[in-house]
C-alpha positions as CSV (number, residue, x, y, z in Angstrom):
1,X,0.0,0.0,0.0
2,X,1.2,3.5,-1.2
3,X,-0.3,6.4,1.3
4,X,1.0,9.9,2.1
5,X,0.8,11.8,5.1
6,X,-1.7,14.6,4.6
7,X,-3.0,15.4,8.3
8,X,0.2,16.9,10.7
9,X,0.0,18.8,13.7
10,X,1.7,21.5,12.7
11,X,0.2,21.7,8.7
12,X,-2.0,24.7,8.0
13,X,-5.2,24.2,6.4
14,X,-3.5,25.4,2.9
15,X,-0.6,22.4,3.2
16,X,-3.3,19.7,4.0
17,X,-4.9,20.5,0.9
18,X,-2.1,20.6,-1.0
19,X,-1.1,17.7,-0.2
20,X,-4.6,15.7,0.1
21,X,-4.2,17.2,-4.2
22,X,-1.3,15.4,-4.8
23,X,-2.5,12.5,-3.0
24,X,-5.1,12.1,-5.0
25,X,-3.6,12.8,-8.3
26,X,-1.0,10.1,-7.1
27,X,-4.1,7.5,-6.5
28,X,-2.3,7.6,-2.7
29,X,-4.3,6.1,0.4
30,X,-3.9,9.1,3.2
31,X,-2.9,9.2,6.7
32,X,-1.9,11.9,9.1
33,X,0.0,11.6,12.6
34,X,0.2,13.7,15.6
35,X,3.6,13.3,16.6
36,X,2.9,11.7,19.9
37,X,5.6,10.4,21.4
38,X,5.3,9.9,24.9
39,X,5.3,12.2,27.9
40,X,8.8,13.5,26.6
41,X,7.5,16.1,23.9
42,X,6.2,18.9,26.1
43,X,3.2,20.4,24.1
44,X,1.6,17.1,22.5
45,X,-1.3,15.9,23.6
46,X,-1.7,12.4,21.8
47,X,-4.2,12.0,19.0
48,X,-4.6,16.1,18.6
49,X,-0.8,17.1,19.0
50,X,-0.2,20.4,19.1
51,X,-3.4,22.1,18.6
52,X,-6.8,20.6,17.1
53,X,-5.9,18.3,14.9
54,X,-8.8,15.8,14.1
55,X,-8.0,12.7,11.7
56,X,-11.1,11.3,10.6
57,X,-11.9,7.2,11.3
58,X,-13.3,6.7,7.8
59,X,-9.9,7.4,6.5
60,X,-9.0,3.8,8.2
61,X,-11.9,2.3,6.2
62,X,-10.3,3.0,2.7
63,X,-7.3,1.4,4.1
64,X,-9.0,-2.1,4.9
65,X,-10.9,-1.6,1.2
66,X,-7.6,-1.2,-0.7
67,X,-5.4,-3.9,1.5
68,X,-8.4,-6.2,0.6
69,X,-8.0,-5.4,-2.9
70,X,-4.0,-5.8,-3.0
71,X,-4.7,-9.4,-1.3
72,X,-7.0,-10.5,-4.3
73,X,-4.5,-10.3,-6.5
């Protein structure tokens, strides 16, 4: 599977769609990531990061569709 990381903590609205375009174009399943990495990293909260950053589930729903798809072949 072939997916790009479109949802950051620290992307502005402008760079998620920017990069959601080229994902897209690029037939790319998309993911994002806080950047959670324990109590160490002052400032990120896990799931949201550094602000308000909100990954929708249904994202994980295209990935089960397409790995399904890659096994049947």
């Amino acid at each position: 599977m072939k997916m790009e990381e479109c949802f950051y903590t620290t992307f502005s609205k402008e760079q998620e769609d920017y990069i959601l375009n080229i994902a897209k174009q690029r037939n790319l399943l998309i993911s994002g990531g806080s950047d959670y990495h324990g109590l160490n990293k002052k400032q990120h909260e896990l799931a949201v990061g550094r602000g308000d950053l909100n990954i929708s589930k249904e994202i994980i729903s295209n990935w089960n569709i397409n790995f399904y798809r890659e096994m049947q072949k």
